[in-house]
N, C-alpha and C positions, 0 to 999 in steps of 0.2 A: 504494500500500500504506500501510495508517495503523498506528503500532508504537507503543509508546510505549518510554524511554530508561532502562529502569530505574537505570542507574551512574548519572545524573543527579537521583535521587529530591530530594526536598526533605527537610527532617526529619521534618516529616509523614507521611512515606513517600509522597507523592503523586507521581507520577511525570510528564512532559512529554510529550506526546503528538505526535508527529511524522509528515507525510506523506514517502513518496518517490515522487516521479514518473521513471519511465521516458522519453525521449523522445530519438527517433534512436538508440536503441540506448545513451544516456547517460541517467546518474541524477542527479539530483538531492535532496538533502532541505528541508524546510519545517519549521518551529516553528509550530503553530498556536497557541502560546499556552494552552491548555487542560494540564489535570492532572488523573488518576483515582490511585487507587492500585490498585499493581499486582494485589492481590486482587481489587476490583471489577473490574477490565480482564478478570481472568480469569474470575471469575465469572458476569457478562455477555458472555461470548463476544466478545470485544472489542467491546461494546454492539450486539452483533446481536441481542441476547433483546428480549422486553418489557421496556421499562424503570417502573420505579414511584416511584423517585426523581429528583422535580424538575432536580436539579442536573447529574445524568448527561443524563436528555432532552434538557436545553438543550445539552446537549454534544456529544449526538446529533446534533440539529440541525444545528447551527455546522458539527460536520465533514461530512455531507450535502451544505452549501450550500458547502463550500469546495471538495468533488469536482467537484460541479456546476459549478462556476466556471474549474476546472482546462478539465475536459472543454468546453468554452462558448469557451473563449480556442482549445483545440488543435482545435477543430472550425470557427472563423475563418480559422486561421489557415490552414487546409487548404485551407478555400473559397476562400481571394485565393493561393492560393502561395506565402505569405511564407516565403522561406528561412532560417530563424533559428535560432541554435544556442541549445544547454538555457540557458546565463548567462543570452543574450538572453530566453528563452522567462518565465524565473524572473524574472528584473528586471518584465517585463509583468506576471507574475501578482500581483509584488508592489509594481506602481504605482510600480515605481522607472524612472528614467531609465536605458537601458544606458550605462555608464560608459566612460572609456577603461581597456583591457586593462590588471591592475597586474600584475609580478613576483609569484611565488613565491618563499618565501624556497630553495627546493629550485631554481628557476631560476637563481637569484643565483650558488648552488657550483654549478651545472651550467656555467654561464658561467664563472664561474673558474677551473673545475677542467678544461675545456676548451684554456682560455688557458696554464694552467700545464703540459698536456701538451707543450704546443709547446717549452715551455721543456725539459724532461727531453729532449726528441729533440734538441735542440742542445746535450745537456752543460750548460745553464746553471743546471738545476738537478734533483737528484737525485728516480729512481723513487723512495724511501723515501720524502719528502715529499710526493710525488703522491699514494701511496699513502695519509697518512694523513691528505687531503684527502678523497678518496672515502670513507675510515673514517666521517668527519663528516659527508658527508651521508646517507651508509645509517644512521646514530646520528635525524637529523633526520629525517628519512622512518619511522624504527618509533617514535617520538615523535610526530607527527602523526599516525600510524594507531591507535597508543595511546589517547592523549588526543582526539584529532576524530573518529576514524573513515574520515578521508581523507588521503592524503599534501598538497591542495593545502590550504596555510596564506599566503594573500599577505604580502608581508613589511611590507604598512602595518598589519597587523593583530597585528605578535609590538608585544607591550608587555609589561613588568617580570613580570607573571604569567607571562606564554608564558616568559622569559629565566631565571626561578626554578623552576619546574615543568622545567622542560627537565633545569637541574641537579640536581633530586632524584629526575629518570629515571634521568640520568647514572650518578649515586653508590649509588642505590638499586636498581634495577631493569633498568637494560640487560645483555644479556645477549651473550659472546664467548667464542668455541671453550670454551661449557660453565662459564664463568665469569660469577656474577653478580657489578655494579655495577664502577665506576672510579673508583681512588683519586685522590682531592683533586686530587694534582698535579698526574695527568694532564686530570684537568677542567679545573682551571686552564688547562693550555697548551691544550685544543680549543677553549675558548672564547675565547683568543685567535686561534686561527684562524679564529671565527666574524667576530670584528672584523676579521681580514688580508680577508677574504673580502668582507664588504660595504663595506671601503674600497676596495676593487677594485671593484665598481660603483659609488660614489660618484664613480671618478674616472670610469668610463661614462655617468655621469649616467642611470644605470638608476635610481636612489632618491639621494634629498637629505641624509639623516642615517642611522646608524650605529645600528641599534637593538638593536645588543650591546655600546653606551660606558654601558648600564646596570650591566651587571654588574659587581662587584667584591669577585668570589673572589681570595685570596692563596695563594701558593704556602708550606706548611709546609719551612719549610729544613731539610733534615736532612744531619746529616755526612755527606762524601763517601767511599767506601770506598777506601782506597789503600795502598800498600804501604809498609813503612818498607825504610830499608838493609838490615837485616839478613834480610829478606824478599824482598826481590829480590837478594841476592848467593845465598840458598839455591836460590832458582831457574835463576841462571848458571850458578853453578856446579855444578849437577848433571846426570851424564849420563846421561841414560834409557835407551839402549840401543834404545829403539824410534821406528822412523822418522818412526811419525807425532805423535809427542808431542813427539822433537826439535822439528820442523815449527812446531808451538804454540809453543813456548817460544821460537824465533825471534823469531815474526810477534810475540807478545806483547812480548818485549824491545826491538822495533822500535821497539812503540807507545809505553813506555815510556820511551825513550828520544828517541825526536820530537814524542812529545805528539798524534800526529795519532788522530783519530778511524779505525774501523774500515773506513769506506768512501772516507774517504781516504789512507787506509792503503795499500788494494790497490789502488787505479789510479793510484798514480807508478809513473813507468817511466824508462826513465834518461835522457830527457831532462829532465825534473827536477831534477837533477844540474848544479850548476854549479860553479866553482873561480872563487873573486873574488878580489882584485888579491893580495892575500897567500896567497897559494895555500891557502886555507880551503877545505875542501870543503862543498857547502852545500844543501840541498834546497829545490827552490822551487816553491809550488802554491798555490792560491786553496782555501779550503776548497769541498768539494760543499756544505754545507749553505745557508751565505752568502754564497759567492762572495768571501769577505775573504781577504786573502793573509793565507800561514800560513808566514814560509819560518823553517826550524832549520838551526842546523848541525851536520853531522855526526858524531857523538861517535865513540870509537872503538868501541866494542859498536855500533853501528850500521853502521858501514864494515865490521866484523871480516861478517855479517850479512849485504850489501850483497853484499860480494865472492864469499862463500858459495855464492847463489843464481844468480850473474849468469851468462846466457844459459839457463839453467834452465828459464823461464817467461816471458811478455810483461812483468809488472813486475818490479818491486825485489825483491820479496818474492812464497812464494807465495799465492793465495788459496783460502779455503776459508768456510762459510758460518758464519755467525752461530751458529747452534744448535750446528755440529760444534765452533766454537772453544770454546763456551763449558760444551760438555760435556769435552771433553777440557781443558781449564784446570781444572774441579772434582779429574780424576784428579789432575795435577799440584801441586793444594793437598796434597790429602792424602798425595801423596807427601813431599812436601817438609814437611809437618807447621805447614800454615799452615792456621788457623781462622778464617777469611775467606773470604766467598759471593764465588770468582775471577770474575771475567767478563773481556769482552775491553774493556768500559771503562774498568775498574779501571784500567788502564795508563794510559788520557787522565788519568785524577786521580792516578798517582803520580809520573805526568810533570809537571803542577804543583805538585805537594805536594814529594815528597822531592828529585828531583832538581833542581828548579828554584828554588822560593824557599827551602826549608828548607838549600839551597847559597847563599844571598844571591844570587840573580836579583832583578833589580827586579822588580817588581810591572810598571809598563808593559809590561818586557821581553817578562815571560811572556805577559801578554795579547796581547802581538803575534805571539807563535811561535803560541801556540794559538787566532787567528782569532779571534777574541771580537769581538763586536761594541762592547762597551763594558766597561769596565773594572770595572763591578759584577759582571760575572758572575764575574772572575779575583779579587777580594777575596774570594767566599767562600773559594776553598781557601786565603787568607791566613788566613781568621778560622780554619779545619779546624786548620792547623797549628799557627798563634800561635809562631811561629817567634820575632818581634820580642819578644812577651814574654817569653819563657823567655830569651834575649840579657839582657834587664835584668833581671830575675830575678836572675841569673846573678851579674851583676856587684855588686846589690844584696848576696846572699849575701857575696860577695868580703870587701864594706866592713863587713858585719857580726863575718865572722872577725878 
């Protein structure tokens, strides 16, 4: 079939005129190199009329003898029984050498995200991040269909173009349960997962270099939402009267007071629970997300909590999912008369924020209760609060009185 590519026009408006062959039930396309514009393409019945213009005839021609050629090779190939698949057939047509087989960059997350299932079935590391493995490459696969018209893109072929086009799918144009494009940040973190990904075939020695150590998108910091004192005791202390909003206010104050994230939140269970040589009671667990130990102690809103639920349910606390917590925490804002978008995060950051360093926690401290991988990540809710500066502030005011 011969087409031509109109999204591909030139300014001219001339357009590129493309074969596809059929063969073994698989297609292939071809660039012949030639350009009409799409009026004359249609106008000439895709040059099946008489032609009176030089420039078309010859064009005629060309593709004529390229069908020819096509049909010349698959009618050899018939005659001797060469068994050869469409790559092989395309390489001949096109005097190339068949090459050895390269990766797709869609084969690469197939392979990792393979790899990493295994992980999730041994607990080592969490469905949610599987999950938004496969997010990336169904993201990569309507981005190749988009822009190539094929999902296979081999990965010696993404260069700084493919790497920048991809992010202006990303942000402009991808489309999720009815929502267009994805903000900055979250670009930012897939495209680190694009680099988590092909350094995992790098250490396969499936490809040699990382052709997502192009990019360099930053992450826009923005303050983290958290709760002050006076914010979280109107939450304690108030008694809803309904069971499943108590229930919220629990699990939230848990989080709030251990600092743990929401998925690891619900799977301690009382072995987790230890008492060290000072009879401290102490919780102890590796986070799901990094595997880095997370252990707190106890506080009493947490024990008071602990005690509450225990033999209750299989954990510490009950669980309930993501969307119900963080519907029913909206109710609870508004009862309580706080003007703040609640989630069930909010607690991981007002576990670092008010009750930890805004209390003089070291900065190390904190980063080791809350799994952090590295210690920048626990400075930002340093910088949120500015805890230290308001301290000398403080004292500065003193010396001025």
């Amino acid at each position: 079939m011969i087409y031509i590519k109109k999204d591909k026009a030139k300014i001219n408006g001339e357009c590129p005129i493309y074969i596809k062959i059929l063969f073994k039930k698989k297609t292939t396309t071809i660039s012949t190199g030639k350009y009409i514009t799409e009026e004359r393409w249609s106008e000439t019945n895709n040059l099946r009329q008489i032609l009176r213009n030089e420039k078309e005839k010859v064009i005629k021609e060309y593709l004529n003898l390229y069908v020819l050629k096509i049909e010349k090779l698959y009618n050899q190939l018939e005659k001797y029984g060469d068994d050869i698949n469409i790559k092989e057939f395309k390489s001949i047509l096109l005097d190339k050498e068949p090459r050895e087989e390269k990766p797709t960059i869609l084969d690469i997350i197939s392979i990792h995200n393979s790899h990493f299932s295994k992980l999730v079935s041994i607990g080592e590391r969490s469905p949610a991040s599987l999950q938004k493995y496969e997010r990336v490459k169904e993201l990569v696969r309507l981005f190749n269909l988009k822009t190539y018209g094929s999902e296979i893109v081999l990965i010696d072929a993404i260069s700084s173009a493919y790497v920048y086009n991809l992010e202006s799918y990303m942000k402009f144009e991808s489309e999720y349960k009815g929502k267009v494009g994805i903000k900055n940040n979250s670009v930012v973190k897939y495209f680190k997962t694009f680099k988590t990904v092909c350094n995992f075939a790098i250490k396969l020695e499936l490809i040699s270099k990382n052709p997502f150590s192009k990019y360099d998108g930053k992450l826009q910091i923005k303050d983290a939402i958290y709760l002050t004192q006076d914010e979280l005791n109107k939450i304690e202390e108030k008694a809803f009267g309904i069971d499943r909003l108590e229930r919220v206010k629990d699990i939230f104050l848990f989080s709030c007071y251990t600092g743990y994230a929401p998925i690891d939140a619900e799977n301690l269970k009382q072995d987790n629970l230890i008492t060290n040589n000072d009879g401290d009671l102490w919780i102890v667990t590796d986070r799901v997300k990094t595997g880095i130990r997370a252990n707190v102690p106890v506080l009493p809103t947490v024990k008071r909590i602990i005690d509450k639920y225990e033999g209750l349910q299989f954990g510490l606390i009950p669980k309930i999912s993501n969307q119900k917590m963080n519907a029913y925490l909206k109710e609870i804002a508004d009862i309580c008369g706080i003007k703040k978008n609640l989630t069930w995060y909010v607690s991981r950051h007002t576990f670092a924020t008010t009750i930890t360093l805004g209390n003089g926690i070291k900065l190390e401290n904190v980063s080791a209760m809350m799994g952090h991988s590295n210690i920048k990540q626990t400075q930002h809710y340093a910088k949120v609060l500015d805890s230290s500066v308001f301290e000398d502030m403080k004292r500065l005011k003193t010396k001025y009185k």
